[in-house]
N, C-alpha and C positions, 0 to 999 in steps of 0.2 A: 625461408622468411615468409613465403607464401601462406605457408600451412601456417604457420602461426598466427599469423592475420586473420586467416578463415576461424581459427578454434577462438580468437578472441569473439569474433562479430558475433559465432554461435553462442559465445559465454554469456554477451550483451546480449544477444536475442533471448538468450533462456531467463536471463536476470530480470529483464523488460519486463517480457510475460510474467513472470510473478506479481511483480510489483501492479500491474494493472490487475491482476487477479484477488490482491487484497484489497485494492481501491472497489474493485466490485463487490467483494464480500462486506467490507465495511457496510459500502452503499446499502446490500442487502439486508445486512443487519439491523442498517436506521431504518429500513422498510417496514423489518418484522419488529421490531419497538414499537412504530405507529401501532400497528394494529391491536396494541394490549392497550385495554381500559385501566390504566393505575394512577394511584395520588400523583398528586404533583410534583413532590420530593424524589418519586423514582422516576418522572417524566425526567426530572435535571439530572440524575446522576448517570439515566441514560446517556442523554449529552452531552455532560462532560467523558462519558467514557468513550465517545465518539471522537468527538473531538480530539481527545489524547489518542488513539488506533491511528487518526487522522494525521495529526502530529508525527504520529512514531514511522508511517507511512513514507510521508516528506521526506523524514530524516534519512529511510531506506532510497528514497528514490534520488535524493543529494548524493547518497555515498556511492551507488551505481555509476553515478553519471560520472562523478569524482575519479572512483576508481578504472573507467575505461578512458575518459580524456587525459587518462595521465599517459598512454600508451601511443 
């Protein structure tokens, strides 16, 4: 019973990590957008496409949480 506890907490440790790794790449992403000189039509579709990564992110970091407090 032990070892299965251990390989969940590892699951959730490695699931974590990810999920904080696309929150960073997002972040980085809206970094490297700032830096381009573009109309202001791709300034917004920029962020909306963030926004949605953002979103789709949440949705990942719900079902994580989801799928280990079910255990």
């Amino acid at each position: 019973m032990e070892l299965i506890e251990e390989l969940q907490d590892y699951e959730w440790k490695n699931d974590w990590e990810i999920i904080v790794e696309i929150f960073d790449v997002i972040d980085n992403l809206k970094s490297l957008f700032k830096q381009l000189d573009v109309p202001y039509l791709r300034e917004v579709q920029q962020k909306i496409m963030i926004l949605n990564l953002k979103k789709y992110a949440w949705s990942l970091q719900n079902y994580i949480i989801e799928k280990y407090s079910k255990h």
